[in-house]
PAZAPA-4460 file (N, C-alpha, C; in steps of 0.05 Angstrom, whole numbers, plus 32768, in hexadecimal, padded with zeros to 4 digits):
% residues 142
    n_x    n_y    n_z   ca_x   ca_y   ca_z    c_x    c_y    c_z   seq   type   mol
   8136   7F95   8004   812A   7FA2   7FED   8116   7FB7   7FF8     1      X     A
   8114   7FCC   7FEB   80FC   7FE0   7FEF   80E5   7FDE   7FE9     2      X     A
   80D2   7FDA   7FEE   80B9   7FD6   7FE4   80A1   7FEA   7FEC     3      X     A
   808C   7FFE   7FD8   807B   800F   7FDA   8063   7FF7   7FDC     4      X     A
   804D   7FFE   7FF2   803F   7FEE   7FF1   801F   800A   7FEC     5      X     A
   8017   800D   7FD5   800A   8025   7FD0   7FEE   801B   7FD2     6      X     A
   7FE2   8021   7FED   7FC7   8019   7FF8   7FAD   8027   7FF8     7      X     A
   7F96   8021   7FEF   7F82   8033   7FF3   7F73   8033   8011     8      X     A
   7F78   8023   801D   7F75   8022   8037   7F87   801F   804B     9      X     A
   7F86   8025   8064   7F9D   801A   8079   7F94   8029   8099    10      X     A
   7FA0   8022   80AA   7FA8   802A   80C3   7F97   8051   80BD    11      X     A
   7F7E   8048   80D7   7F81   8044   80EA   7F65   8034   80E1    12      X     A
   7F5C   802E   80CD   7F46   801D   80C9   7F4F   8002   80CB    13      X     A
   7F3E   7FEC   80D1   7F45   7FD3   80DA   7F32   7FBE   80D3    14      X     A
   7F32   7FB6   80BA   7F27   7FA2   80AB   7F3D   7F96   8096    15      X     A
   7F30   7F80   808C   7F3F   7F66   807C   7F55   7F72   8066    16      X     A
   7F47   7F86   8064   7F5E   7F8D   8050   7F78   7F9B   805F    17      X     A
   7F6F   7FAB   8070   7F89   7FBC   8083   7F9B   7F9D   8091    18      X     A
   7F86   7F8F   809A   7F91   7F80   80A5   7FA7   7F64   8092    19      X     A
   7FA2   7F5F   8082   7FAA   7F4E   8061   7FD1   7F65   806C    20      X     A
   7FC9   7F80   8061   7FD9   7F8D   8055   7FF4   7F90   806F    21      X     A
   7FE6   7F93   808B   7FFB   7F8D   80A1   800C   7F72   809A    22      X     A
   7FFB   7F60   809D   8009   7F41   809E   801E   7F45   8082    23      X     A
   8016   7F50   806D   8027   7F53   8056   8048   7F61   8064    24      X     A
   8042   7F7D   806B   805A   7F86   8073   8067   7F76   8092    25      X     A
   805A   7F67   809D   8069   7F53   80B0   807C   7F46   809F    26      X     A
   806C   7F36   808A   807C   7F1B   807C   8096   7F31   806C    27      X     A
   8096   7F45   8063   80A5   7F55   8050   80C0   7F64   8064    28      X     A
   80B9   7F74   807E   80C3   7F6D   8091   80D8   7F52   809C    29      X     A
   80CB   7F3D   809E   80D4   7F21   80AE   80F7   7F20   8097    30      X     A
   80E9   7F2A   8077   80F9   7F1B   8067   8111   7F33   8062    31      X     A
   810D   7F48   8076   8125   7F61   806F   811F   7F70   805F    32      X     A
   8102   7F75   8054   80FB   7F86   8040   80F6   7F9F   805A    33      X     A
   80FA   7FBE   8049   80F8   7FD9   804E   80E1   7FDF   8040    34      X     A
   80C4   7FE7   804A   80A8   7FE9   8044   809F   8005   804B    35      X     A
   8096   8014   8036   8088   8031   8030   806C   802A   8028    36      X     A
   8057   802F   8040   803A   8036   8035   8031   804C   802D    37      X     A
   802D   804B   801E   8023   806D   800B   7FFC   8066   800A    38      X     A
   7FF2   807D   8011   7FD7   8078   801D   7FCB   8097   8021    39      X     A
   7FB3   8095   801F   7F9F   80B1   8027   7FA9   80AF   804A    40      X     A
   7FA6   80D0   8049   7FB3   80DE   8065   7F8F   80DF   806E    41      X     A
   7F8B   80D6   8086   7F6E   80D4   809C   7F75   80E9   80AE    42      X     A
   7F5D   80F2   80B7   7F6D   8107   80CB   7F6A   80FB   80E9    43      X     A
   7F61   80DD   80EF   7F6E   80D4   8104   7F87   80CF   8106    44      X     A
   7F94   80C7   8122   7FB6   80B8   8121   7FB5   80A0   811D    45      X     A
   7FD1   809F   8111   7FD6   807F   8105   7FEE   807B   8117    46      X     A
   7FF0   8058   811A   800F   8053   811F   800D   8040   810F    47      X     A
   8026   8046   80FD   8024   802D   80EC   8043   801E   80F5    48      X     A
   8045   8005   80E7   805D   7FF0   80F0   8076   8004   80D9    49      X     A
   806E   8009   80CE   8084   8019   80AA   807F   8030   80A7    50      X     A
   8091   8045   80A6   808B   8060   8093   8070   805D   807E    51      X     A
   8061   8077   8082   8050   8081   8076   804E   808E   805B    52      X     A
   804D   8091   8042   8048   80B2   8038   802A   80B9   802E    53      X     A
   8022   80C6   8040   800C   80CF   8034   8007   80E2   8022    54      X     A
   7FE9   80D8   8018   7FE9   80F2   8003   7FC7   8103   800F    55      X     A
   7FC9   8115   8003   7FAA   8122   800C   7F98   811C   8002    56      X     A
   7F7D   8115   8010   7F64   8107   800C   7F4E   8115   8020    57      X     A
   7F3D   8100   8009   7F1F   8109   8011   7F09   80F8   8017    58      X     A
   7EF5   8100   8031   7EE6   80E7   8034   7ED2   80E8   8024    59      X     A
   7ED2   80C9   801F   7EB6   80BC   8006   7E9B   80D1   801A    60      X     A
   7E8D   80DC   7FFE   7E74   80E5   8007   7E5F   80D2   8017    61      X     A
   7E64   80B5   800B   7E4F   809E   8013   7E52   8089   8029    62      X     A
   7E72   8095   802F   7E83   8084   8048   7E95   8093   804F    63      X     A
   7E8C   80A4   805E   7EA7   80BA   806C   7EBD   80B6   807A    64      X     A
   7EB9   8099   8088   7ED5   8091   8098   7EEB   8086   8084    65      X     A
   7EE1   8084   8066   7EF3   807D   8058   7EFF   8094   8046    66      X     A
   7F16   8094   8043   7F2C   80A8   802E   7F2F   80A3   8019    67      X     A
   7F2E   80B6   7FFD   7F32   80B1   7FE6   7F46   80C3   7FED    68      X     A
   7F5F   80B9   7FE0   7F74   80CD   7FE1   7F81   80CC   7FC1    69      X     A
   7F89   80E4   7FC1   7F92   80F6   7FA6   7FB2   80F2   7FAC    70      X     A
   7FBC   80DE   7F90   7FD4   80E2   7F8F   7FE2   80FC   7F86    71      X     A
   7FEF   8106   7F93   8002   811D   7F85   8021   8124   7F84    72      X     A
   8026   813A   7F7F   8046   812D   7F82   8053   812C   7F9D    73      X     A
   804B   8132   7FAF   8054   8131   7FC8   8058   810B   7FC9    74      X     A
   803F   80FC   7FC6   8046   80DE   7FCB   8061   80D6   7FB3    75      X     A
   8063   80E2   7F99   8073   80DC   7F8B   8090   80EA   7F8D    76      X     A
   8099   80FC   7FA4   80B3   8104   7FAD   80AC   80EA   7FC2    77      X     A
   809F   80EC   7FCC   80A6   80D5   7FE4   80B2   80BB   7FDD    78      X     A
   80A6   80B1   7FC7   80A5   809B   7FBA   80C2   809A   7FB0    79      X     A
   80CC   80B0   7FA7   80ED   80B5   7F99   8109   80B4   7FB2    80      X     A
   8101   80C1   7FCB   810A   80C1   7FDD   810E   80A3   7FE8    81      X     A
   80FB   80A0   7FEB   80F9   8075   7FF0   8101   806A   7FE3    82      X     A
   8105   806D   7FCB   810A   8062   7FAA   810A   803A   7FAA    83      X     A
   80F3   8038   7FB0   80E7   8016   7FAC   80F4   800C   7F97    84      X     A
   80FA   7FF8   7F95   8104   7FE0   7F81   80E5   7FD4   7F77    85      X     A
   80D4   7FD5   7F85   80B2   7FCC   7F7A   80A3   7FE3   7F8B    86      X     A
   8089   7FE6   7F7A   8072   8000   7F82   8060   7FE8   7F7E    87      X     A
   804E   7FDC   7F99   803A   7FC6   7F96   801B   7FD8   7F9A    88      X     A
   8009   7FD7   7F8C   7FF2   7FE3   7F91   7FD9   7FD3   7FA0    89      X     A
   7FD1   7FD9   7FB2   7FC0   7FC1   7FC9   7F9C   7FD5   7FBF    90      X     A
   7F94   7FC0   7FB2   7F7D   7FD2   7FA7   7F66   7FC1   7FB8    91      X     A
   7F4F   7FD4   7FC5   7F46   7FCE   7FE2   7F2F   7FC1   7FCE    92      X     A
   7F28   7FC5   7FB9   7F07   7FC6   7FAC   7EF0   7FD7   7FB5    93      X     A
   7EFC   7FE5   7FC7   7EE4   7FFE   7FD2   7EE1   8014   7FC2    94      X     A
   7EF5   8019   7FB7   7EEC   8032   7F96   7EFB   802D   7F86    95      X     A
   7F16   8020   7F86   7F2C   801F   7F6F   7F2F   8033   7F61    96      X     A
   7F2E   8051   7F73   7F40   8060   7F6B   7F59   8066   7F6E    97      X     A
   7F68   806E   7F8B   7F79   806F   7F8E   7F91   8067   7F7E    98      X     A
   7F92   804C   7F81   7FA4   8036   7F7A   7FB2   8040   7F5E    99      X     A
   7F9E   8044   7F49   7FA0   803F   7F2E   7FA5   805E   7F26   100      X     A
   7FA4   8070   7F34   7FA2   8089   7F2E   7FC3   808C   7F3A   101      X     A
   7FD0   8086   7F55   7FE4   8085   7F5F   7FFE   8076   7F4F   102      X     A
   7FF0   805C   7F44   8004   804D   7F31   8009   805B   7F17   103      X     A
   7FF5   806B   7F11   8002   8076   7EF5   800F   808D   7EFC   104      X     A
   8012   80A1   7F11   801A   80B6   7F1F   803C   80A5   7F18   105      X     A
   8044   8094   7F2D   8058   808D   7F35   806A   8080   7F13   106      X     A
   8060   8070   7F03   8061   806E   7EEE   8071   8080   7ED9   107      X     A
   8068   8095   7EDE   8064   80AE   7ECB   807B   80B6   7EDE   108      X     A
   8082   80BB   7EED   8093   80C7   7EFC   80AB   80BA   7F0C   109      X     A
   80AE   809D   7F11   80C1   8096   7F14   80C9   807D   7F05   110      X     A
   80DF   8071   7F05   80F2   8059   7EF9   80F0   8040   7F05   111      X     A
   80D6   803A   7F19   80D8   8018   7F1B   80C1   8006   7F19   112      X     A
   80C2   7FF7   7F1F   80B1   7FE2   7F24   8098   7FE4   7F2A   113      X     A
   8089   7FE2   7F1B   8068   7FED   7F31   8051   7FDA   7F25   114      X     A
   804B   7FCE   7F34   8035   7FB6   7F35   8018   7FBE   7F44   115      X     A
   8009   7FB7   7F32   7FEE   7FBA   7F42   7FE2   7FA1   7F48   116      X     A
   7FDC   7F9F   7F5D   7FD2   7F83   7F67   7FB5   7F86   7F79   117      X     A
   7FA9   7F72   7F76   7F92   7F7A   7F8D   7F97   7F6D   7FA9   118      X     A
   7F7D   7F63   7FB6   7F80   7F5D   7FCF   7F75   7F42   7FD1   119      X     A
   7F8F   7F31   7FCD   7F92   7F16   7FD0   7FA9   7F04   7FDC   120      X     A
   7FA1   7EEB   7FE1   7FBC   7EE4   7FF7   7FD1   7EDC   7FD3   121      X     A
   7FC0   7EDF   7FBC   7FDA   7ED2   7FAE   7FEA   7EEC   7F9E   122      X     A
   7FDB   7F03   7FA4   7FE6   7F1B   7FA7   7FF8   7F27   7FB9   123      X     A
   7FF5   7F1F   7FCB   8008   7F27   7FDD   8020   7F0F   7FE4   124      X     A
   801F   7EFF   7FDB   8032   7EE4   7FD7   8044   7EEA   7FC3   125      X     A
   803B   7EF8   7FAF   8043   7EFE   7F92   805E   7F1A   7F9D   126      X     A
   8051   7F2B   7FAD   806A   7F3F   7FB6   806E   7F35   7FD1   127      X     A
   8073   7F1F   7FD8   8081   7F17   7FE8   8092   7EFF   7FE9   128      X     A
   8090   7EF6   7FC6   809F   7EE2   7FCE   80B6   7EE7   7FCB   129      X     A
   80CA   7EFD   7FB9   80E1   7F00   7FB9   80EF   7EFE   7FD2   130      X     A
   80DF   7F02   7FE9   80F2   7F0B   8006   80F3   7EE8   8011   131      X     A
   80E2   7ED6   8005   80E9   7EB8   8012   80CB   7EAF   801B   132      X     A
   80B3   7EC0   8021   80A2   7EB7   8022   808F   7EA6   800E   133      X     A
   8087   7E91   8021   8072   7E7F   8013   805C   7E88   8010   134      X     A
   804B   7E81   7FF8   8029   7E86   7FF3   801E   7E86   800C   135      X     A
   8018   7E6C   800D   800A   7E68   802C   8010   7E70   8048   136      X     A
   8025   7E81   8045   802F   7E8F   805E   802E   7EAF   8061   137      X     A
   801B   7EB5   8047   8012   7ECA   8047   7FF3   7EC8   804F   138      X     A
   7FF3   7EC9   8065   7FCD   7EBE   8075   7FBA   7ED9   8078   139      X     A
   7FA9   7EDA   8077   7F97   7EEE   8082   7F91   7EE9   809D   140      X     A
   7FA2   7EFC   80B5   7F99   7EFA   80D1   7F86   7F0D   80DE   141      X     A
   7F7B   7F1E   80C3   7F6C   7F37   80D1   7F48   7F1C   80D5   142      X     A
***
């Protein structure tokens, strides 16, 4: 299955939530799922484990190493091109913009599935259990 995992944070930052959201695409991965992070473009390098699509962003005036990124249609051809069976939204609680601004983008513009979820193990259990994973085997290792 295809799965959009549409993040307000990620790679090359490295806290609980980046870290939550790796272990997610391991378990989604393990189970034969095909995983698209859609995420603000940083202007350091990333390597991520999954295809990227970024969209263009801007750093918080009050925390610059962090990205608010602006959905536009560039992430929403991307998103068509990938064409997910589920659009999961990983909302960090650092501004809850992204997420909610991206899910109605995608909404409005394409034909599937799109869930907003926050950042929890029974959230991420929840889009992972179709592939065979257990609750409790969705762990936080960051």
């Amino acid at each position: 299955m295809r799965i959009a995992l549409i993040c307000e944070v990620y790679l090359p930052k490295v806290d609980g939530v980046v870290g939550r959201t790796l272990n997610l695409i391991r378990h989604l991965q393990a189970a034969g799922d095909e995983v698209l992070v859609c995420c603000p473009a940083v202007p350091e390098s990333r390597e991520s484990p999954v295809p990227l699509a970024e969209c263009r962003s801007f750093p918080c005036i009050s925390y610059p190493d962090y990205h608010i990124g602006v959905p536009g249609p560039e992430l929403v051809r991307r998103l068509r091109e990938f064409a997910p069976a589920i659009a999961a939204g990983r909302i960090s609680g650092a501004s809850g913009v992204f997420v909610p601004h991206a899910v109605r983008r995608i909404r409005a513009d394409i034909s599937r599935t799109v869930v907003a979820v926050g950042n929890s193990v029974a959230s991420d259990a929840g889009v992972s259990q179709h592939g065979g994973c257990e609750s409790d085997g969705v762990a936080d290792d960051a």
